[in-house]
MMTF fields as JSON, N, C-alpha, C and O atoms, coordinates in Angstrom:
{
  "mmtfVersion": "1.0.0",
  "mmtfProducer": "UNKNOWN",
  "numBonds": 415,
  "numAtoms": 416,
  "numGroups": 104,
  "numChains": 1,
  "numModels": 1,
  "chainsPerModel": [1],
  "groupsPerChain": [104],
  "chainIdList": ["A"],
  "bondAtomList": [4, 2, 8, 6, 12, 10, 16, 14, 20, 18, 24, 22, 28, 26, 32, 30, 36, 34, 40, 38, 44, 42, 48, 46, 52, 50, 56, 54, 60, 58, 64, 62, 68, 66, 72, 70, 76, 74, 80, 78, 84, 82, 88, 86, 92, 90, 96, 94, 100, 98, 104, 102, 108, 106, 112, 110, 116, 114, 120, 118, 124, 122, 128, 126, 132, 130, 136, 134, 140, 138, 144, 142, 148, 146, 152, 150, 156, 154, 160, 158, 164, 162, 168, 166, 172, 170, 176, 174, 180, 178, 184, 182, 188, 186, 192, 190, 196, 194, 200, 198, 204, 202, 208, 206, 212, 210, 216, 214, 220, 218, 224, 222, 228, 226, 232, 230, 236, 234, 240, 238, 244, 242, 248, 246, 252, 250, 256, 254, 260, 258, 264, 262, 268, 266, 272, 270, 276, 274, 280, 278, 284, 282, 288, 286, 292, 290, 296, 294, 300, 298, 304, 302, 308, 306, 312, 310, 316, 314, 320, 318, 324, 322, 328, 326, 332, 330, 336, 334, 340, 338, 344, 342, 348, 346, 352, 350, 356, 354, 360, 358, 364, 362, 368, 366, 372, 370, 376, 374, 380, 378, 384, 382, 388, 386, 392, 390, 396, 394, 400, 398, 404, 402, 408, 406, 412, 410],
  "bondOrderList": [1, 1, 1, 1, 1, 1, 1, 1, 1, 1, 1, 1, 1, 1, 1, 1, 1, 1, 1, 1, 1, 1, 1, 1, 1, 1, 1, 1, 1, 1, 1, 1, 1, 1, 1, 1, 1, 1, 1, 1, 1, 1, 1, 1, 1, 1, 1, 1, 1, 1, 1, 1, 1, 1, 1, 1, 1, 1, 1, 1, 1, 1, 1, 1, 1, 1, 1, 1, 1, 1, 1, 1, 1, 1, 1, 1, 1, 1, 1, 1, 1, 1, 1, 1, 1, 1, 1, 1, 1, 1, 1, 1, 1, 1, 1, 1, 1, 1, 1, 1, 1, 1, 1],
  "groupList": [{"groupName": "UNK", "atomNameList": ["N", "CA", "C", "O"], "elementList": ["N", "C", "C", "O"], "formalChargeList": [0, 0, 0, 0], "bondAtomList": [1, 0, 2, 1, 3, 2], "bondOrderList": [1, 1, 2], "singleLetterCode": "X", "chemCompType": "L-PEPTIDE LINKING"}],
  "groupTypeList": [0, 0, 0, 0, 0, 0, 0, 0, 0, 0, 0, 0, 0, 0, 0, 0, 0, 0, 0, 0, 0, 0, 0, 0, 0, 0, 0, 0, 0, 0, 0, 0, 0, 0, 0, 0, 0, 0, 0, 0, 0, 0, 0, 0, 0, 0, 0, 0, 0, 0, 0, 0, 0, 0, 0, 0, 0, 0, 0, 0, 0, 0, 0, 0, 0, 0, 0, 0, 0, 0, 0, 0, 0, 0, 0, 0, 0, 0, 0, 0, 0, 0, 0, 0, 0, 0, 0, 0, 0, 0, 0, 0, 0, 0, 0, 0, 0, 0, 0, 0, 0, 0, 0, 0],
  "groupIdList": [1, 2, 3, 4, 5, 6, 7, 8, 9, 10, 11, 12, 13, 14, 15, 16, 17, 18, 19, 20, 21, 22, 23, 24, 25, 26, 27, 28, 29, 30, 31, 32, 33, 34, 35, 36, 37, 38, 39, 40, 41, 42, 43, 44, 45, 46, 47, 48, 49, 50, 51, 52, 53, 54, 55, 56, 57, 58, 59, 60, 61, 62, 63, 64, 65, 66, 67, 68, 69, 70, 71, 72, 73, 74, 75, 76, 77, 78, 79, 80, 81, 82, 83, 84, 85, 86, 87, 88, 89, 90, 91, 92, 93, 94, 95, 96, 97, 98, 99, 100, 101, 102, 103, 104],
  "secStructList": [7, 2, 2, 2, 2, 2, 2, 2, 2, 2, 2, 2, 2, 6, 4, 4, 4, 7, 7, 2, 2, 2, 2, 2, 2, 2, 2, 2, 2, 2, 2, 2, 2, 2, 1, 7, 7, 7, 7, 7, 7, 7, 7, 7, 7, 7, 7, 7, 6, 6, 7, 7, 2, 2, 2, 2, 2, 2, 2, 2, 2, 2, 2, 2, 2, 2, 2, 2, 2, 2, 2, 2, 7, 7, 1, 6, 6, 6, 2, 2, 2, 2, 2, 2, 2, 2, 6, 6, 6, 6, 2, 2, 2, 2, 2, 2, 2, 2, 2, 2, 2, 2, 2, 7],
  "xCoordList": [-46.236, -47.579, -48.332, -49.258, -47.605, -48.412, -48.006, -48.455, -47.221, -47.253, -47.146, -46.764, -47.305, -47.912, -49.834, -50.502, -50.256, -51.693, -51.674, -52.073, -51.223, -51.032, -50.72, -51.375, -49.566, -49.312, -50.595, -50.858, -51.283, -52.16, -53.414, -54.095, -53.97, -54.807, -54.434, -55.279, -52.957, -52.626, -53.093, -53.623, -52.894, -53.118, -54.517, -54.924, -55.259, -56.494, -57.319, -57.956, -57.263, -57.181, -57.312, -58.148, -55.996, -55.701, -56.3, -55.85, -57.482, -58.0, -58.216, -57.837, -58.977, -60.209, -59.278, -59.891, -58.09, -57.434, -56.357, -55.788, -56.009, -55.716, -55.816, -56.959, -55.016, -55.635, -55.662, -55.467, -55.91, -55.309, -53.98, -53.587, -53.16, -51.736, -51.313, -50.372, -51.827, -50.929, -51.294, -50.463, -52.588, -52.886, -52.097, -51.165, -52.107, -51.335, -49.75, -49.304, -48.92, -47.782, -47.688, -46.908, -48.116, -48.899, -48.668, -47.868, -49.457, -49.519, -48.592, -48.198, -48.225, -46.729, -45.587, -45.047, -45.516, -44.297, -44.448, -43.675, -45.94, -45.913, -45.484, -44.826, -45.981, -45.888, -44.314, -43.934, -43.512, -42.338, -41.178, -40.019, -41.976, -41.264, -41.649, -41.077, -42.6, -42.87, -42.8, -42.614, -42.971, -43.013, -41.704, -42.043, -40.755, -39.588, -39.832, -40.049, -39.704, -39.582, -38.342, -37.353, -38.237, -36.95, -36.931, -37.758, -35.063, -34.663, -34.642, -33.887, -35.267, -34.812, -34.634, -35.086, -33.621, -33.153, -33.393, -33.194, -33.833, -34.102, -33.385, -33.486, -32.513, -31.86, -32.238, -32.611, -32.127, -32.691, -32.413, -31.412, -33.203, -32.764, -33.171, -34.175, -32.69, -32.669, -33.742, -33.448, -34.665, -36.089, -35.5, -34.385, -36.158, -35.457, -35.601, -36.5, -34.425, -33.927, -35.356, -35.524, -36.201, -36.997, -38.31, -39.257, -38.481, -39.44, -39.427, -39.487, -39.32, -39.353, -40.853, -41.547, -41.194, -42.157, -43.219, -44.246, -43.098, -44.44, -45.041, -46.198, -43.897, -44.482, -45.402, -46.409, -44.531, -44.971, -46.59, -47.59, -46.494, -48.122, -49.014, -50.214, -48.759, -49.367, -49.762, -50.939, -48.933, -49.409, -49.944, -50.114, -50.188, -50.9, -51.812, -52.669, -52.214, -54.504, -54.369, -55.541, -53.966, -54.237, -54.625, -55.713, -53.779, -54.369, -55.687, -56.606, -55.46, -56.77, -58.012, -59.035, -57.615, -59.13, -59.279, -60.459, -58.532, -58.548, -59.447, -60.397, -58.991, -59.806, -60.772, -61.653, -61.353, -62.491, -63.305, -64.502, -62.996, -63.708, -63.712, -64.879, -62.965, -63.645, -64.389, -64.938, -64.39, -65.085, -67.096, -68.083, -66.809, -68.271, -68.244, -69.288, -67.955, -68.003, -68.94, -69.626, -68.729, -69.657, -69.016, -67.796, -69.733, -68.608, -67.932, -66.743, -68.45, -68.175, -66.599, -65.674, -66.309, -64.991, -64.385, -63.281, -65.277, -63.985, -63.751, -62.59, -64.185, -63.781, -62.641, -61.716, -62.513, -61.973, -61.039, -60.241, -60.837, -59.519, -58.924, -57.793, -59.544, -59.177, -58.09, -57.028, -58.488, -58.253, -56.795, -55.829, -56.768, -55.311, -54.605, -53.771, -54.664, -53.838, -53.272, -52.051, -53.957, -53.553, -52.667, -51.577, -53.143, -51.972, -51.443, -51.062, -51.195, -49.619, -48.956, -47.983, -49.139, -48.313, -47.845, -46.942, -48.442, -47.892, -46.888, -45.722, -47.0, -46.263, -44.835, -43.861, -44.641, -43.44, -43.049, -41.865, -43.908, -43.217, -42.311, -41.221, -42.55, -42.32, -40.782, -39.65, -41.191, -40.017, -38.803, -37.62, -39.293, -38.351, -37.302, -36.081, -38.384, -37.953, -36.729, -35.64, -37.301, -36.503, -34.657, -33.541, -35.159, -33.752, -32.788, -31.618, -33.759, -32.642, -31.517, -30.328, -33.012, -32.123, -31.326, -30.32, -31.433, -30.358, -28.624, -27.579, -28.921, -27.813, -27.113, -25.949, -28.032, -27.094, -26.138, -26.291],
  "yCoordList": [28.605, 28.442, 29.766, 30.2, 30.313, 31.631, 33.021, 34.152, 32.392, 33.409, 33.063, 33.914, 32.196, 31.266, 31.569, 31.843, 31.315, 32.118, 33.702, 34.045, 34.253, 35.921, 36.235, 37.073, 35.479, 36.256, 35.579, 36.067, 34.758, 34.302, 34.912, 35.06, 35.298, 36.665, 38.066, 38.778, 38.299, 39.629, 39.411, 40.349, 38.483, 38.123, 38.125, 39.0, 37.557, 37.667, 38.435, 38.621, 39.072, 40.921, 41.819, 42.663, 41.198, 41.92, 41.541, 41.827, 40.789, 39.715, 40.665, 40.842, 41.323, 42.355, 43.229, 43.467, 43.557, 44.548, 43.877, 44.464, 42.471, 41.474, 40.967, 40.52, 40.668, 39.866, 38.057, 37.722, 37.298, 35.556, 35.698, 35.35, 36.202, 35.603, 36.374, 35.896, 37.493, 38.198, 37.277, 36.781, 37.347, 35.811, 35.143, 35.102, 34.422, 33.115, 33.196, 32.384, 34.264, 34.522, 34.817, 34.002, 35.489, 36.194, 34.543, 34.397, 33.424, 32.367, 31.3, 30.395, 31.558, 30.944, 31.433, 30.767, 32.293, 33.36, 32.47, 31.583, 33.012, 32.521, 30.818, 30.528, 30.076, 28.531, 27.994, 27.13, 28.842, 29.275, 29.735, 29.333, 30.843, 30.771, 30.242, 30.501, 29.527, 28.701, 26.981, 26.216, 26.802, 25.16, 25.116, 24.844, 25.316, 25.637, 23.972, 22.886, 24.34, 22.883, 22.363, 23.089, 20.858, 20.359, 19.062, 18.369, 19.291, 18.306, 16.808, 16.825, 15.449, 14.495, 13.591, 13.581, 12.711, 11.251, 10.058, 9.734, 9.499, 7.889, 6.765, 6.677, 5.727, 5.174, 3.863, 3.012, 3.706, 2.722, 1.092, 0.596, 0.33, -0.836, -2.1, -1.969, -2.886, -3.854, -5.155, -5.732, -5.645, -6.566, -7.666, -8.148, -7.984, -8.902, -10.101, -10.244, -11.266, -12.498, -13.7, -14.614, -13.273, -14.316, -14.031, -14.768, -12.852, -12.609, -12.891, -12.043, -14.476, -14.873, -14.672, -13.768, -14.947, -14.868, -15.665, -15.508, -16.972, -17.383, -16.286, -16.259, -15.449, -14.522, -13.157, -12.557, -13.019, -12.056, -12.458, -11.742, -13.467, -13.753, -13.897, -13.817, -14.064, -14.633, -12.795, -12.45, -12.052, -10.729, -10.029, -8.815, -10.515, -9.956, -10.242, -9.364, -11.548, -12.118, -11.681, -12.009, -11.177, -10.427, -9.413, -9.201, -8.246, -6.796, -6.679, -5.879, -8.241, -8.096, -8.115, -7.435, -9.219, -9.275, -8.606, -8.654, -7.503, -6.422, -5.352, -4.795, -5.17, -3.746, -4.215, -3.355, -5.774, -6.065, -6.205, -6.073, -6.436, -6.47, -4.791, -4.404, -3.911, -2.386, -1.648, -0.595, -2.788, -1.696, -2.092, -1.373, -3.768, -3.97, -4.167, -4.81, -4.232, -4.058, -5.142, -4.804, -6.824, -7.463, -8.4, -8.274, -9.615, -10.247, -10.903, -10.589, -12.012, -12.732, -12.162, -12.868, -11.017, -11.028, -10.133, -9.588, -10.1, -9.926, -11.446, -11.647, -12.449, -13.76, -13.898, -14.297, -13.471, -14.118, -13.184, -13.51, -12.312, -10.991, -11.666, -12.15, -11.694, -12.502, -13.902, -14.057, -14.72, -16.013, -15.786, -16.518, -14.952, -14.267, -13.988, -14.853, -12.768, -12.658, -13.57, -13.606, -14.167, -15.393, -16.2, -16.538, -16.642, -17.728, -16.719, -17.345, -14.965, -14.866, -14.419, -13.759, -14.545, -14.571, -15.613, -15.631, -16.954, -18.282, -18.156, -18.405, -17.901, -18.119, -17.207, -17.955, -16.127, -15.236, -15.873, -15.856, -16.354, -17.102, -18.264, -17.887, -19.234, -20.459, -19.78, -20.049, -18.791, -18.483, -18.132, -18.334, -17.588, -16.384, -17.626, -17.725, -18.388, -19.814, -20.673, -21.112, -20.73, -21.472, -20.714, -21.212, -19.572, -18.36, -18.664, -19.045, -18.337, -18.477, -19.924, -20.226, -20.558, -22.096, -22.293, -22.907, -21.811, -22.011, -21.585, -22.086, -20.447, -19.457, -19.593, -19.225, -20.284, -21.325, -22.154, -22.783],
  "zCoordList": [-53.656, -54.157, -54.095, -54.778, -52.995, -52.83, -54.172, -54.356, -54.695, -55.633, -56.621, -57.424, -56.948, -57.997, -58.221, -59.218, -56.531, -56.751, -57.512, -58.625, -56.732, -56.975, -58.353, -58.973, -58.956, -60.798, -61.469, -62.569, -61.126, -61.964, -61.565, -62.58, -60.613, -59.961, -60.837, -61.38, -60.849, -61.5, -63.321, -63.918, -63.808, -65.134, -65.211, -65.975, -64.769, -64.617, -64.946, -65.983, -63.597, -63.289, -64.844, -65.166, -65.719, -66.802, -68.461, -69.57, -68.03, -69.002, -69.892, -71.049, -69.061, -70.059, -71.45, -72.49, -71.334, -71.957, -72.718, -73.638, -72.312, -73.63, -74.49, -74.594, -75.531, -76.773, -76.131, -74.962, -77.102, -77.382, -77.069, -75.956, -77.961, -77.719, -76.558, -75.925, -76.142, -75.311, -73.511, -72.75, -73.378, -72.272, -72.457, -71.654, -73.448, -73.72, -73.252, -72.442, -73.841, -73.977, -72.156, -71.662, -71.416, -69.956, -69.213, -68.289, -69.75, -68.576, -68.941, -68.206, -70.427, -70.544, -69.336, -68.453, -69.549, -68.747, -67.46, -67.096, -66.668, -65.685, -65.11, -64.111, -65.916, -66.237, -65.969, -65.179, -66.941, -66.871, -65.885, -65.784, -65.1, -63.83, -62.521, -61.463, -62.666, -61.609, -61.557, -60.61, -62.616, -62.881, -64.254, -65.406, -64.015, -65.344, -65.963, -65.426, -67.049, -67.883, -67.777, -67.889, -67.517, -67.247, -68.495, -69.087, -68.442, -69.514, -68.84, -67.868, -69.063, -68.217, -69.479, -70.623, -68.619, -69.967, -69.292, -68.121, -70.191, -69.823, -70.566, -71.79, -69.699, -70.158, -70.505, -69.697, -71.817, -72.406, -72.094, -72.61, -71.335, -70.774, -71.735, -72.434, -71.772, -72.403, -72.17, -71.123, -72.718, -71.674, -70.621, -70.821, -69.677, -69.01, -69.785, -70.615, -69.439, -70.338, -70.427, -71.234, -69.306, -69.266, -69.864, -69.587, -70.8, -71.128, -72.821, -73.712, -72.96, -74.133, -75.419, -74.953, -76.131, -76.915, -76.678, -77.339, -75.365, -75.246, -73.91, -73.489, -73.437, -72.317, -73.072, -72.698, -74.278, -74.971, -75.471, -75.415, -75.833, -77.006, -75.712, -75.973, -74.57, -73.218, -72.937, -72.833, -72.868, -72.432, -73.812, -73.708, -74.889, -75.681, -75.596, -75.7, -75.369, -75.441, -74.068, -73.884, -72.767, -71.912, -71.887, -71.352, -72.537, -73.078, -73.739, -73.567, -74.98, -75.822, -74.915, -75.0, -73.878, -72.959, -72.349, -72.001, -71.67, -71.178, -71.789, -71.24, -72.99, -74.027, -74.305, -74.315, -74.711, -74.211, -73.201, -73.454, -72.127, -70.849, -70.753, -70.821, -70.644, -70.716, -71.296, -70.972, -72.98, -73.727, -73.258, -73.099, -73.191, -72.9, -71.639, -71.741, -70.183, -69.497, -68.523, -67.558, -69.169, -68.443, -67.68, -67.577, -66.934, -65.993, -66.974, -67.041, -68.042, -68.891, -69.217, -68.815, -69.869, -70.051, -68.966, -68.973, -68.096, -66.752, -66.39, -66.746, -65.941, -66.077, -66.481, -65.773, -68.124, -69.125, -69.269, -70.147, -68.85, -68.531, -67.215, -67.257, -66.262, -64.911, -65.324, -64.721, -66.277, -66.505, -67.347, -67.129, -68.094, -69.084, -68.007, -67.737, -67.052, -66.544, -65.316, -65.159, -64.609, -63.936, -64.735, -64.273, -66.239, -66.698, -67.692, -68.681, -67.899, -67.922, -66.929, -67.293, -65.312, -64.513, -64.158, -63.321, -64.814, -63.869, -65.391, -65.085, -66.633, -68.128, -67.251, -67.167, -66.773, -66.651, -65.177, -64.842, -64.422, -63.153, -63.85, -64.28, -63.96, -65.112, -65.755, -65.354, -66.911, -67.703, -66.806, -67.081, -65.721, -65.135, -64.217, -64.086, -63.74, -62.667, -63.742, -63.37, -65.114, -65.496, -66.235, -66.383, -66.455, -66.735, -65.495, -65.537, -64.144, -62.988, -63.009, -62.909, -63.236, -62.728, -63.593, -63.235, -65.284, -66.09, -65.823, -66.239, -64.947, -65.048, -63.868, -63.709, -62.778, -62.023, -61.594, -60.547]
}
């Protein structure tokens, strides 16, 4: 960290006698050798079995009451955001209860 402070002090330092790109190119570099950009992969998983389409439409009027209760911000649709997500967790308890017992 400590020299991570310091090249960016030295760049600094050197504002005055830079252009745009040459800063730019200056805290790239630095960016670069201190925080290196890394390649990562994510492996694409498949949804779990119990998350059928009445779980799905159940977590959609959830979200909806969600982006409503934030955008206006009153109790009324916190209530009513409260009330979605309670019954789509009992909808994916239910689905999930009944996947197990199937596969039983």
């Amino acid at each position: 960290m400590d020299t991570f402070t310091s090249d960016i002090d030295t760049s600094l330092k050197q504002i005055e006698c830079m252009t745009y790109m040459a800063l730019k190119d200056n805290i790239k570099d630095i960016l670069d050798k201190h925080a290196a950009e890394r390649e990562i992969s994510v492996k694409p998983r498949k949804p779990a079995p119990w998350i059928t389409p009445a779980v799905k439409a159940a977590k959609q009027k959830q979200r909806q009451a969600e982006r409503q209760w934030r955008k206006l911000g009153t109790q009324v649709h916190s209530d009513i955001y409260i009330h979605h997500r309670k019954n789509t967790k009992s909808i994916v308890v239910a689905e999930k209860r009944q996947y197990l017992n199937d596969e039983c």
